[in-house]
LODOKE-487032 format. One record per residue (C-alpha): residue number from 1; residue in three letters; x, z, y. Coordinates in Angstrom, 3 decimals. Layout:
N
pos, code, X, Z, Y
NUM, ala, X, Z, Y
...
//
This chain:
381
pos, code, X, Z, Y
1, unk, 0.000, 0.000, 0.000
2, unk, 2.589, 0.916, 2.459
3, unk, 4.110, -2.738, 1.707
4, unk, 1.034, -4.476, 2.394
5, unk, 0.520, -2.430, 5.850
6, unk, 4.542, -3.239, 6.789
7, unk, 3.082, -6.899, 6.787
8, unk, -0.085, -6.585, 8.110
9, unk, 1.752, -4.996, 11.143
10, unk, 4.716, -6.998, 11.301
11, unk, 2.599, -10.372, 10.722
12, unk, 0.649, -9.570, 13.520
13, unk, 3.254, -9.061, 16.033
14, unk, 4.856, -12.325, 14.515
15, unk, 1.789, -14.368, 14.568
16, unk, 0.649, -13.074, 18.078
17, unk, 4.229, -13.926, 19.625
18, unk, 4.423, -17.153, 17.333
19, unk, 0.516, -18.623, 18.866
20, unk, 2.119, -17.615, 22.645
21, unk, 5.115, -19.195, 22.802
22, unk, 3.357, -22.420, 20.551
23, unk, 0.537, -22.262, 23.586
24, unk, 3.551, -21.993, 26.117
25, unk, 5.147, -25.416, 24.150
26, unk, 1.950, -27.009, 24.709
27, unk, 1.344, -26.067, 28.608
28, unk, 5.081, -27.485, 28.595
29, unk, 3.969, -30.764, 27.303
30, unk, 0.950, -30.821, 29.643
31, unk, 3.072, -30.082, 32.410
32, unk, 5.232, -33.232, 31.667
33, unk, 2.544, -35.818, 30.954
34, unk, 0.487, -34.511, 33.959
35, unk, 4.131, -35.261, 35.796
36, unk, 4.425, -38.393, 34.635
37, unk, 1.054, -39.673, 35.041
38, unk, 1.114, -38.192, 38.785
39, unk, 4.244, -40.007, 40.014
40, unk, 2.998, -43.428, 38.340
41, unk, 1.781, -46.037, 41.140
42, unk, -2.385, -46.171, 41.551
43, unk, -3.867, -48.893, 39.628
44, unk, -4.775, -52.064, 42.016
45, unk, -8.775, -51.829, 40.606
46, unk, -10.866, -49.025, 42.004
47, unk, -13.357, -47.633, 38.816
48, unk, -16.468, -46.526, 40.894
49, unk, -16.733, -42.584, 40.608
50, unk, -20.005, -40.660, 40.488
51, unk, -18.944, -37.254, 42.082
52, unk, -21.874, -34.665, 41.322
53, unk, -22.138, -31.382, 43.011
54, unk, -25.331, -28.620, 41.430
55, unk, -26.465, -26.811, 44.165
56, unk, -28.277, -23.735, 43.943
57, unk, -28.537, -21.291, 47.073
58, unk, -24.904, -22.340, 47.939
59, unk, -26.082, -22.026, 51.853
60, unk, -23.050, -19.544, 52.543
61, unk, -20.669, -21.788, 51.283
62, unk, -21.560, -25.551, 50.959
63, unk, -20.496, -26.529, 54.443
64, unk, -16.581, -25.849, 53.179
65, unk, -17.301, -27.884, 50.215
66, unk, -18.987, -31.107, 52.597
67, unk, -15.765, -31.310, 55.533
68, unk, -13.337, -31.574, 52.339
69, unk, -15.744, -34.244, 50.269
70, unk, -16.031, -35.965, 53.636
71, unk, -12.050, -36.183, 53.765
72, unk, -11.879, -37.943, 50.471
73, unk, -10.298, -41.666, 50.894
74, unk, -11.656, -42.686, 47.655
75, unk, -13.767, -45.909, 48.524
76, unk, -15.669, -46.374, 45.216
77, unk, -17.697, -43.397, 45.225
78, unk, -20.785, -41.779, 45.465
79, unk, -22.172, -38.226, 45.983
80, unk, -25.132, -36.979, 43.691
81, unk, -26.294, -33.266, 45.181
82, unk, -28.745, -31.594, 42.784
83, unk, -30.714, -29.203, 44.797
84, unk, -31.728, -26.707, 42.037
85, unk, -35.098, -24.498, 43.396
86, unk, -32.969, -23.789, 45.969
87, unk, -34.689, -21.192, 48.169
88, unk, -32.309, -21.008, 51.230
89, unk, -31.179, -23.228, 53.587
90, unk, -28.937, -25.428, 50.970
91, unk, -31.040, -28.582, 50.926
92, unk, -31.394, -28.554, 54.832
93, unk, -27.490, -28.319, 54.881
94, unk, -27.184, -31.132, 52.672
95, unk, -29.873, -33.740, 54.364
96, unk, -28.226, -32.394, 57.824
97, unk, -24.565, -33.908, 56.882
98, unk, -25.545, -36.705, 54.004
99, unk, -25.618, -39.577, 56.955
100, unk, -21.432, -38.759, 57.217
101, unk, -20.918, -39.473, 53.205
102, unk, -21.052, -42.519, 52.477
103, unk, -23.887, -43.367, 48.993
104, unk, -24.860, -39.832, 49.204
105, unk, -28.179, -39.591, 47.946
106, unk, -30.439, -35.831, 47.052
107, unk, -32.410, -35.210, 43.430
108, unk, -34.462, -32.496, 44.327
109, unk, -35.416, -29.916, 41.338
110, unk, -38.581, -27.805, 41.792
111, unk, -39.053, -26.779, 38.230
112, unk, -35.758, -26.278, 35.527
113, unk, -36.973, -24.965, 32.319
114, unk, -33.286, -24.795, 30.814
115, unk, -32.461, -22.141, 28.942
116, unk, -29.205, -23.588, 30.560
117, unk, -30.361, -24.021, 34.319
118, unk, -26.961, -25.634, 35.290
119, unk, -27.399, -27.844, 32.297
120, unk, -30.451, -29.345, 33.288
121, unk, -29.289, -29.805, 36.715
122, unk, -26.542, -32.032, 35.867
123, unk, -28.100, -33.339, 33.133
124, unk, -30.773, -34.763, 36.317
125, unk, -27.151, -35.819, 38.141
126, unk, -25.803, -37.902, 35.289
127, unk, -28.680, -39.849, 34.664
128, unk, -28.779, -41.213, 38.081
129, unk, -25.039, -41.715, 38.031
130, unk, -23.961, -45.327, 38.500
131, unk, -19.957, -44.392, 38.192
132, unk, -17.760, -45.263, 35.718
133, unk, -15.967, -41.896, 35.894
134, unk, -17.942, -38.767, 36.419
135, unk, -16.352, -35.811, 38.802
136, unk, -18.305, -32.461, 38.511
137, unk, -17.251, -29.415, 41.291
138, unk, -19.732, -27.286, 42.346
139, unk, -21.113, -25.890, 45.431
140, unk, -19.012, -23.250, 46.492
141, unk, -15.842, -25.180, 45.932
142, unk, -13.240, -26.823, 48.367
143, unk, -11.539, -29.894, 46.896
144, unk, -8.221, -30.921, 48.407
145, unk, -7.418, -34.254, 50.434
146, unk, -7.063, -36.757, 47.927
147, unk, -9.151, -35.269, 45.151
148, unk, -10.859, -37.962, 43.628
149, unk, -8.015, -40.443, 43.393
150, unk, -6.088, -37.668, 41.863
151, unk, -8.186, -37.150, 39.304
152, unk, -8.921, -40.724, 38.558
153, unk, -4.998, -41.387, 38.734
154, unk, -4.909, -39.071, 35.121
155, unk, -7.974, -41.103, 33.496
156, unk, -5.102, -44.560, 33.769
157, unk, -4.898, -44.245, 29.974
158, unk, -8.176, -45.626, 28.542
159, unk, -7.616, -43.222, 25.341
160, unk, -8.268, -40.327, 28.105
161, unk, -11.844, -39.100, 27.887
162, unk, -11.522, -36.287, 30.355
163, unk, -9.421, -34.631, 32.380
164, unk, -9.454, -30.611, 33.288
165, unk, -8.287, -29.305, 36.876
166, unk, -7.131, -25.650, 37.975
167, unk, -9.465, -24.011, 39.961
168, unk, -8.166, -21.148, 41.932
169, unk, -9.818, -18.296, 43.579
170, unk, -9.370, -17.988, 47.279
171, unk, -8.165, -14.539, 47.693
172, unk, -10.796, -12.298, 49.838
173, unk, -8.588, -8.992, 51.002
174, unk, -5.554, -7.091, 50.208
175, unk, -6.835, -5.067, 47.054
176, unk, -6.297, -5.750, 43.467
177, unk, -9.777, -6.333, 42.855
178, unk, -9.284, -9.730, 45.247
179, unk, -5.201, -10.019, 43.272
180, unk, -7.085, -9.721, 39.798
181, unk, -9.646, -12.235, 40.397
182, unk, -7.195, -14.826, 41.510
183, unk, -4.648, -13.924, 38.614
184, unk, -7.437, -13.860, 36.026
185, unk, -8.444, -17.537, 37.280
186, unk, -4.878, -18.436, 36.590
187, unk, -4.323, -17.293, 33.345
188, unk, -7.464, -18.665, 32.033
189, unk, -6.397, -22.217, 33.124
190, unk, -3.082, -21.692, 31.396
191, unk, -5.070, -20.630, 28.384
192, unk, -6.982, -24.042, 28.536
193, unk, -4.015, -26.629, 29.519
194, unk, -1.669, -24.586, 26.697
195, unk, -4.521, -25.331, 24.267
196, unk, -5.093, -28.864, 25.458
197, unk, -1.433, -29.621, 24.931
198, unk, -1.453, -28.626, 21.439
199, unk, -4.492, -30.865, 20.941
200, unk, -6.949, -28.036, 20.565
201, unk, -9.326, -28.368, 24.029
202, unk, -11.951, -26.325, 23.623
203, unk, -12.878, -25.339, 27.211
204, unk, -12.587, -25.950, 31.271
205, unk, -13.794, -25.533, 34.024
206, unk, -16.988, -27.584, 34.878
207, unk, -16.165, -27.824, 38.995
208, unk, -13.032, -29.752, 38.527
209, unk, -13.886, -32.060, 35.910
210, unk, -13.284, -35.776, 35.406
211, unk, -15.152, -37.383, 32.466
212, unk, -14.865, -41.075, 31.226
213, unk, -18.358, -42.627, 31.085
214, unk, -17.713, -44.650, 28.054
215, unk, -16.425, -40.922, 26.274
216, unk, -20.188, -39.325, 26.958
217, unk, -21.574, -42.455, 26.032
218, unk, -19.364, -42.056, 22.322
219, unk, -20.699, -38.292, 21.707
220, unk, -24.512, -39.719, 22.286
221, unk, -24.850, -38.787, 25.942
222, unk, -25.204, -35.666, 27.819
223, unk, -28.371, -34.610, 25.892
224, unk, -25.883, -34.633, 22.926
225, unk, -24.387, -31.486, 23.812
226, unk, -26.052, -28.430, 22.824
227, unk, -27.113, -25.984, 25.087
228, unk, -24.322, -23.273, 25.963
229, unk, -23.784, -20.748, 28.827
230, unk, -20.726, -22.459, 29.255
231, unk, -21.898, -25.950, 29.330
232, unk, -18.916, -27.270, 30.682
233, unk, -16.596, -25.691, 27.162
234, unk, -18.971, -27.365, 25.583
235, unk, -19.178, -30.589, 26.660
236, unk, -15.083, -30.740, 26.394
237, unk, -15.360, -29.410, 22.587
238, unk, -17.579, -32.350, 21.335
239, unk, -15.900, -34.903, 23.201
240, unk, -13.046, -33.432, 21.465
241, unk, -14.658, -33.104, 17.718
242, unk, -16.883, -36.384, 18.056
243, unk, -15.094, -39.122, 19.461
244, unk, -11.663, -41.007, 19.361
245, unk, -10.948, -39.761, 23.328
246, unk, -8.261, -37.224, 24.630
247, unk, -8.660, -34.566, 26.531
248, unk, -6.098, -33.486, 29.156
249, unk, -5.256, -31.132, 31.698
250, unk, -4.134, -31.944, 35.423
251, unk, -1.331, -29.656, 36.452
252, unk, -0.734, -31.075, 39.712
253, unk, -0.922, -29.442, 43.469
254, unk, -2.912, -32.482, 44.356
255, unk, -6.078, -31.494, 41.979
256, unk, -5.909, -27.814, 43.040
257, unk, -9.544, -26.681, 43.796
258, unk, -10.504, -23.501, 45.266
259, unk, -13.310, -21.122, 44.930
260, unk, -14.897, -18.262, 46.542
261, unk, -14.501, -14.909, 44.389
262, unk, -16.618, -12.505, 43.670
263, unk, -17.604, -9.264, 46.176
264, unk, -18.075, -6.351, 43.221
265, unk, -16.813, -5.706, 40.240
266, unk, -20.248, -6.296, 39.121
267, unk, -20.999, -9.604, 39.901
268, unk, -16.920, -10.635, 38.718
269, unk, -18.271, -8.987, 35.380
270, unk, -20.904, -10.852, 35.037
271, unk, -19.070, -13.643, 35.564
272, unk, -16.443, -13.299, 33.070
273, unk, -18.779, -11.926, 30.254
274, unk, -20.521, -14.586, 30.415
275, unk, -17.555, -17.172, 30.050
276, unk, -16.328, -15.106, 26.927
277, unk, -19.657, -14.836, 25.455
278, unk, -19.356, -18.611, 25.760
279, unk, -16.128, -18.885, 23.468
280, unk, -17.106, -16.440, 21.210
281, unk, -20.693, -17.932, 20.864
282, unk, -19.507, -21.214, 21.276
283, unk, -21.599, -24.184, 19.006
284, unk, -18.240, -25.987, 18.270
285, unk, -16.976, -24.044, 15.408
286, unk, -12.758, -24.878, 16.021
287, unk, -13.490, -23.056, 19.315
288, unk, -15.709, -20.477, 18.027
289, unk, -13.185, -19.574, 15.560
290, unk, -9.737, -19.865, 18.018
291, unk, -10.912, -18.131, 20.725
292, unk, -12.950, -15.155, 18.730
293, unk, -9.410, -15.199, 17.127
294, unk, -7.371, -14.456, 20.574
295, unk, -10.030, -12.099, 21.838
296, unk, -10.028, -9.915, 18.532
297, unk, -6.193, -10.072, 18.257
298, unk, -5.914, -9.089, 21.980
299, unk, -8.240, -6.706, 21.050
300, unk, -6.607, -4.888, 18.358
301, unk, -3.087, -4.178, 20.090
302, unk, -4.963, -2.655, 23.139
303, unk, -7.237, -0.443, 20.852
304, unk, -4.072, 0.677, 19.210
305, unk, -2.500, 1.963, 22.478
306, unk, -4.225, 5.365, 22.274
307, unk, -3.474, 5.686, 18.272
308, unk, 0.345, 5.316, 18.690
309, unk, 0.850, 9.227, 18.993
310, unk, -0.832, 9.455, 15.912
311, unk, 0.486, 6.454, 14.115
312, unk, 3.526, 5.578, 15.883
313, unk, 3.883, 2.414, 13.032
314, unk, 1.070, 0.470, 14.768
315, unk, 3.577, -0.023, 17.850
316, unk, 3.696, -3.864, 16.993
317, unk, 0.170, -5.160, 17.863
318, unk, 0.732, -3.385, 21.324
319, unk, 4.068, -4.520, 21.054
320, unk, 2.576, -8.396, 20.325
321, unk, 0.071, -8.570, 23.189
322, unk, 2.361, -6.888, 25.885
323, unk, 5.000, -9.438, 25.267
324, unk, 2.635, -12.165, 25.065
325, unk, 0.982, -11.453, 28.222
326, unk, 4.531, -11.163, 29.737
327, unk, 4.977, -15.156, 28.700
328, unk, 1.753, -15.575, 29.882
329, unk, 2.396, -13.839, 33.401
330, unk, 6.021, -15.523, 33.843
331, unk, 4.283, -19.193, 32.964
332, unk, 1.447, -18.661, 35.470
333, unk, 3.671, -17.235, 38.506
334, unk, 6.224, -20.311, 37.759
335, unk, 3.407, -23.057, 37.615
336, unk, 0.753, -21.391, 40.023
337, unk, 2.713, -19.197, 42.284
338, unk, 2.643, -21.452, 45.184
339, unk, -1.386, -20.766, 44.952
340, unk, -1.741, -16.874, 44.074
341, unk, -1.282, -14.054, 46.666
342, unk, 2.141, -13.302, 47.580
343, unk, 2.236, -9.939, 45.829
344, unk, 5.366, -9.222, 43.761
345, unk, 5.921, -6.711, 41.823
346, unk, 1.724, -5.958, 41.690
347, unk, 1.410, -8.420, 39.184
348, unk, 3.539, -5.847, 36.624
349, unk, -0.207, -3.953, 36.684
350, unk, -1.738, -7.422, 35.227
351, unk, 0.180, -6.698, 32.044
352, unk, -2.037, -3.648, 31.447
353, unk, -5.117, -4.159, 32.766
354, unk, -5.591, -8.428, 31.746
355, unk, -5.643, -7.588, 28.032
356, unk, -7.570, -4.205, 28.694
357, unk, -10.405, -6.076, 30.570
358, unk, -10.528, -8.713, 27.837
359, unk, -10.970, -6.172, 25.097
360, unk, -13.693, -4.793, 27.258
361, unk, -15.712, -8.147, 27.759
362, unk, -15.229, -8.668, 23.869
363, unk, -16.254, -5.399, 23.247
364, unk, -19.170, -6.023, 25.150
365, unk, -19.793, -9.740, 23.776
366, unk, -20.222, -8.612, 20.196
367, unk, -22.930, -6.014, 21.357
368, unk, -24.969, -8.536, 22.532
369, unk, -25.214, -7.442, 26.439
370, unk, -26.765, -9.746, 28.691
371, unk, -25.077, -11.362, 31.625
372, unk, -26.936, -12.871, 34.487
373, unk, -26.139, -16.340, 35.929
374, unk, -28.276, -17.643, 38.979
375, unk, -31.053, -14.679, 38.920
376, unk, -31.755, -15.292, 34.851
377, unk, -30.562, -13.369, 31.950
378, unk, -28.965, -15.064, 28.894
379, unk, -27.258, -13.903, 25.678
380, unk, -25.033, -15.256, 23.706
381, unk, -25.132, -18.827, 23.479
//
């Protein structure tokens, strides 16, 4: 028995380290194609792109999101705002500057019967699409100059079926509530490109998304893709698992996208439960199974912090994920730094408390609590 524990505990530290620094090879790879594919010259055709924007009770924050789509010098494009049962002043924002975007048009939603309300939105913005390429943000986003023919510079190889972006959280005070939101961003995204290198995509982030027309058409079309929290994870996984397209990730400054982050810890809880309930409810089984996987793992060397004065031998699955998240903390700073707040030696705390706050929301996940997204409960998905 004590033999068989030796290698549970040693195999765990070994396979923990081993999937890192394999996920760290693959956000290597990334890196370089995304390099490559950046510093190639623009193709001389111009693929028409759809860009479509979801909007529901974005009134705070849409106006940043119109001066930097209005800045775009992308000529063959057009702007699809869903306006879902918005019930501020979104939809007078959007008919008040649609005259200075050129093919702007509105699809007005008064009923959504989801269970995925963002899913049915864009579901509404797809069909009306005319684009070749697709380009998803959302409403309280801020794209940089140059966005769209960023994005449609990485979808030059025609065995490309999407394309993932970094979104980044602007940071909104001093605090390490505002540092953790923008590090937890970060480290997500590295999470996703590190997995898309290795050929295993299995999520992104839906408001800085490119997708090939002909790749949604190959998976049956949007209605194809089951219903999810995450809609965006899984749209990426059956693309993935159904047809013969790629998926990569953009790595770039030029495709940087920021966000506004959350004012509680409540409402940032809310939002992250709800994107781990997505991988660990996921319909895609590969995705299902690799990121229940990384959560439980993660889960097990934090949960085995408190026993090491009684069992001192379970030191390597605390061992495992504190290294690990060292990697994952060193990668992030060197590919992201120019991005994150400039706060040194505060992002030694992130070793601690990412892992801890990811064994929480796991915790939590398998319990079955609800989360909230746009004033309706869901669970699970």
């Amino acid at each position: 028995m004590l033999f068989l524990y030796d290698v549970f505990r040693f195999g765990f530290f070994f396979v923990f380290v081993g999937m890192h620094c394999a996920l760290m090879i693959g956000l290597m790879a990334e890196w370089y194609r995304d390099r490559q594919t950046r510093t190639r010259k623009a193709a001389p055709d111009s693929p028409k792109v759809s860009v479509i924007v979801p909007i529901h009770n974005e009134a705070e924050r849409l106006t940043n999101l119109l001066r930097s789509l209005s800045g775009q010098d992308y000529s063959a494009r057009e702007y699809i705002f869903i306006d879902d049962r918005s019930e501020d002043a979104s939809l007078g924002i959007l008919e008040a500057f649609l005259p200075g975007l050129p093919e702007s048009r509105i699809i007005s939603i008064r009923e959504n019967p989801g269970p995925n309300h963002k899913q049915y939105a864009l579901a509404k913005g797809i069909q009306a699409a005319q684009g070749a390429f697709l380009l998803f943000t959302d409403g309280d986003c801020e794209v940089p100059a140059g966005w769209i023919s960023a994005m449609v510079k990485r979808m030059a190889d025609p065995r490309t079926g999407a394309v993932l972006g970094p979104v980044f959280k602007r940071s909104g005070g001093s605090g390490f509530f505002h540092l953790y939101q923008c590090f937890d961003h970060a480290v997500r995204y590295m999470y996703l490109a590190g997995s898309t290198g290795l050929g295993a995509a299995g999520g992104g982030f839906g408001n800085n998304l490119i997708l090939r027309r002909e790749a949604l058409d190959a998976i049956g079309g949007y209605d194809s893709v089951p219903a999810s929290p995450t809609e965006d994870a899984a749209l990426i996984s059956r693309i993935r698992s159904c047809s013969k397209y790629r998926i990569r990730s953009g790595l770039g400054a030029d495709l940087f996208v920021l966000t506004a982050g959350e004012k509680t810890w409540k409402a940032l809880l809310n939002q992250t439960l709800r994107w781990n309930n997505g991988g660990l409810f996921s319909p895609d089984r590969a995705t299902r199974f690799n990121f229940a996987f990384l959560m439980i793992t993660i889960a097990m060397g934090i949960l085995a912090l408190p026993l090491l004065p009684l069992v001192p031998s379970l030191w390597t699955l605390s061992a495992a994920v504190m290294l690990s998240m060292a990697l994952n903390t060193f990668a992030v700073l060197g590919l992201f730094g120019s991005t994150l707040p400039k706060k040194g030696i505060a992002y030694i705390f992130q070793l601690i408390f990412t892992p801890c706050y990811f064994t929480f929301l796991t915790i939590l996940g398998f319990c079955g609590i609800k989360f909230q997204w746009k004033g309706s409960f869901i669970q699970k998905g």
